[in-house]
N, C-alpha and C positions, 0 to 999 in steps of 0.2 A: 624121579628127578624133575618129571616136566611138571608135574603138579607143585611142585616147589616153589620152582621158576616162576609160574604163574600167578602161586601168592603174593612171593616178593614183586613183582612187579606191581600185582596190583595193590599192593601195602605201598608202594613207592609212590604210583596213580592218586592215590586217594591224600597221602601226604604232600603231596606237591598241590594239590588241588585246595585242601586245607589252608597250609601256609598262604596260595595266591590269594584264597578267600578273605583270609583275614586282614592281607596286606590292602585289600580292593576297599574293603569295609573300611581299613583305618584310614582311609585318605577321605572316603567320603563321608566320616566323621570329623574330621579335619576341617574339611572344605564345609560342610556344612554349620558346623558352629564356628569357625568363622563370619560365616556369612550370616550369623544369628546375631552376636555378640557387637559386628560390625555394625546393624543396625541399630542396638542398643546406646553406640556411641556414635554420632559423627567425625570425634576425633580419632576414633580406632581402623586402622588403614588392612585392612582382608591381606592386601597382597605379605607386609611385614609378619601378620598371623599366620598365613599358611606358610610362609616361606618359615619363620619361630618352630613353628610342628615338627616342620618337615627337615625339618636337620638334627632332630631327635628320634634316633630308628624306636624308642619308646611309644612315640605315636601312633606307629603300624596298629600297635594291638591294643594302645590303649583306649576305654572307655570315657566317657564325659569327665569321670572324678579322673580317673586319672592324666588326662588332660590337662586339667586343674594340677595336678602335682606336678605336671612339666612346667605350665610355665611359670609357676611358682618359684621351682627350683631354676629356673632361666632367669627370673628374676633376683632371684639370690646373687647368683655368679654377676649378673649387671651389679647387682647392690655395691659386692665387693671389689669388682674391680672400680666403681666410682670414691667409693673411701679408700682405695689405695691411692689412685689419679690424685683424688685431692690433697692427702696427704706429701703426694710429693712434689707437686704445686706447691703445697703450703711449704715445704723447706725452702724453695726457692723467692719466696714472696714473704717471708715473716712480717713485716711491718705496715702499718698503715693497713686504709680500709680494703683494699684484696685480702691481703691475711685473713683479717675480721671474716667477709663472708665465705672466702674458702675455709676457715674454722668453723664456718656453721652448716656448710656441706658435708665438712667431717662427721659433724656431729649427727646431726639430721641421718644420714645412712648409716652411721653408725649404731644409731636407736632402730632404723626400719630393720636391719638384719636379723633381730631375735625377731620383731615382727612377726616380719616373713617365714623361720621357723615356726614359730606358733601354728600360721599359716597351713604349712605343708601337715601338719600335725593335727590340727584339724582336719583337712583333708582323709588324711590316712584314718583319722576314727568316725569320719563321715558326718562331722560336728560343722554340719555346712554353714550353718548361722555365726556361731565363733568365725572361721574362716572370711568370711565376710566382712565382718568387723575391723579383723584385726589388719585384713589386706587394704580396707578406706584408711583408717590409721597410717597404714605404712607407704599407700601411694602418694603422699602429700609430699613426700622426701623431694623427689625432682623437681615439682613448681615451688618450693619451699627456698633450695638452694640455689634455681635458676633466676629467682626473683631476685637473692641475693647478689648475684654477683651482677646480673641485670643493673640494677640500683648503682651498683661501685663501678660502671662500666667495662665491664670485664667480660672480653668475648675471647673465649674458647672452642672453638666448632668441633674438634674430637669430644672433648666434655659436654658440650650440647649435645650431640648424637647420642651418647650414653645415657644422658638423664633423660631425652625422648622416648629411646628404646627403652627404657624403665618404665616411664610411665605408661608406653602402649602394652607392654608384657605385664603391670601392675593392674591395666584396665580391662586385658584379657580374663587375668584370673579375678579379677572382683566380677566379672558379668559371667565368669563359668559359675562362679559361688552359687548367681543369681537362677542360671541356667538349670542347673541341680536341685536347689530346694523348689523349683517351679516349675519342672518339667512340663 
């Protein structure tokens, strides 16, 4: 019985020690490419990255690519909830030039969406060059549509926050792309 006992504990020890391990690593891959990516851009703000990471328990375990799949797929969920927003802007706005450039917000993230899957698909078959690509392509969405409405004087500041937070979660994953094929 006591030799049992002794296993199980130490199978308990060694698992606990495990999991802390992994979780210790995944934050200081976090924080370090962060801090990699961050230098790549001047407009890429570390503190919005780690804090993006780190409200995906994902990040604990995951490695560089899959990094990359998070905020890809962060980027997604931003994508679409901005073609929802605008969409329902645009019900309220039909006519004249608002409409116009909130119909080209629509559209604009409407196109980045497959993008961005392409994206994540790349990622998962390690086609980091595609990935790369296809994420410059689809980060243009937010300066594209911010310009427009910019132009027709149209200030939104929950919409601007969204289209920022795209484009830094857009500029994360285009410089992990970069990060991976250039280790």
């Amino acid at each position: 019985m006591r030799s049992s006992f002794s296993l199980v504990s130490s199978s308990f020890a060694l698992i606990v020690l495990i999991f802390f391990s992994h979780g210790v690593n995944g934050i200081d891959l976090v924080r370090g490419t962060c801090k990699r990516v961050a230098k790549t851009n001047p407009k890429l703000y570390y503190p919005f990255c780690v804090r993006s990471f780190g409200a995906n328990i994902r990040s604990k375990t995951a490695d560089l690519a899959g990094l990359g799949i998070i905020s890809t797929d962060l980027a997604i969920s931003n994508a679409k909830f901005i073609k929802l927003y605008a969409k329902n802007m645009l019900k309220d706005q039909q006519k004249g030039d608002g409409g116009k450039a909130l119909q080209d917000c629509l559209e604009v993230f409407t196109d980045a969406i497959p993008q961005l899957n392409e994206v994540k698909q790349a990622f998962l078959s390690k086609d980091y060059s595609t990935a790369n690509i296809k994420m410059s392509a689809a980060m243009d969405a937010s300066s594209t549509c911010e310009d427009g409405l910019k132009e027709k004087n149209i200030t939104v500041p929950s919409f601007t926050k969204k289209n920022e937070e795209f484009s830094q979660l857009a500029a994360i994953t285009l410089a992990i792309t970069n990060l991976v094929n250039n280790p």
